[in-house]
N, C-alpha and C positions, 0 to 999 in steps of 0.2 A: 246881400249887398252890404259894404263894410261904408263907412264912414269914414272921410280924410281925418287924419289929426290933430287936434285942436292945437292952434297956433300957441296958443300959453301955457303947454302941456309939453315938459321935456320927454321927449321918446327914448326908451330903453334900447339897447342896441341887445341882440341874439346872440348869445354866446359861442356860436359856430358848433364845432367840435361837441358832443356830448360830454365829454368832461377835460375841457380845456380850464388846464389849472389858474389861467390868467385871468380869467372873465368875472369883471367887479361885480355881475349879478353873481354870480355862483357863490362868491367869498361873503357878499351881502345875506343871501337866502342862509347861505352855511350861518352867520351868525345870528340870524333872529332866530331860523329854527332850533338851536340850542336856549333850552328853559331857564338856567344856572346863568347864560352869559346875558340874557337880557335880564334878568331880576340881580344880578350882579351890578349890570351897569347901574340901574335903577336905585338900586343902593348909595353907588359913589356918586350919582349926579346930585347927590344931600352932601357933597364935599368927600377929603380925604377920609379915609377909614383905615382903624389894623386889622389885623388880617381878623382876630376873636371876635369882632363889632360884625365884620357883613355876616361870616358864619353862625354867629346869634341869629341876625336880623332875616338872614334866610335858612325859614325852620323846614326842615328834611333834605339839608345837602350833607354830603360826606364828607368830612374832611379830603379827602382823595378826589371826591369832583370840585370841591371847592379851589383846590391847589391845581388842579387841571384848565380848571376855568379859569384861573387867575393869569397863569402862564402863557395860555392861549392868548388872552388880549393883552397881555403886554408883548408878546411876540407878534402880535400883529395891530402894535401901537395905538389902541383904545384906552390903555392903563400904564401910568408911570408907579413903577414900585421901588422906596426910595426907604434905604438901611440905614437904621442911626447907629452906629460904633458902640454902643451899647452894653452892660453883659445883663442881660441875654440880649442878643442884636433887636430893635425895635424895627417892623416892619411897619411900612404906611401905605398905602394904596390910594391913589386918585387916575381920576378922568387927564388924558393929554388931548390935548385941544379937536383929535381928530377924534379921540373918546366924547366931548362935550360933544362935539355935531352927529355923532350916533346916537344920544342920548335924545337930544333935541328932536331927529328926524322916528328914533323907536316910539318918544312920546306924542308925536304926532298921528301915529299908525292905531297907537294904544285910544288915545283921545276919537281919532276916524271910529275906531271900533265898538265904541260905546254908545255913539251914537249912531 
């Protein structure tokens, strides 16, 4: 026997389809379970970064997953990556505001999990 769902608990909806590309749980799950993109975000949520600052700060990424990782969430607007004219062009990287509320809600997951 289940128990009705607590009135102050938003319910997650089922994503139908076994891999229906739309479904925010799916695109959710897809980015926590990547290692690089939550200790990525973790990084810019201490502010903008260039690109040498997070790949120091995260010791055993590749440069190759790091530039994967990086493009991923700015392609799916967690990270604004923003070029100064420069020579050599200066790259910066921070949180876009849909990035700060992933950071907020990963750290709360992270915080859940320690205790």
């Amino acid at each position: 026997m289940f128990a009705a769902p607590q009135p102050d608990i938003e319910t997650l909806e089922p994503c139908g389809a076994p891999h229906h590309e739309d479904c925010g749980l799916r695109l959710t799950l897809d980015r926590l379970g990547e290692k690089w993109t939550v200790m990525a975000i973790a990084e810019l949520s201490a502010g903008p970064r260039r690109y040498r600052e997070i790949e120091r700060a995260l010791a055993g990424v590749t440069q190759r997953m790091l530039t994967l990782t990086l493009r991923r969430l700015e392609r799916d607007g967690l990270v604004h990556r923003h070029v100064e004219p420069t020579n050599p062009p200066s790259v910066t990287y921070s949180l876009s505001r849909t990035g700060v509320d992933f950071a907020r809600l990963t750290a709360g997951l992270v915080n859940w999990s320690r205790q």
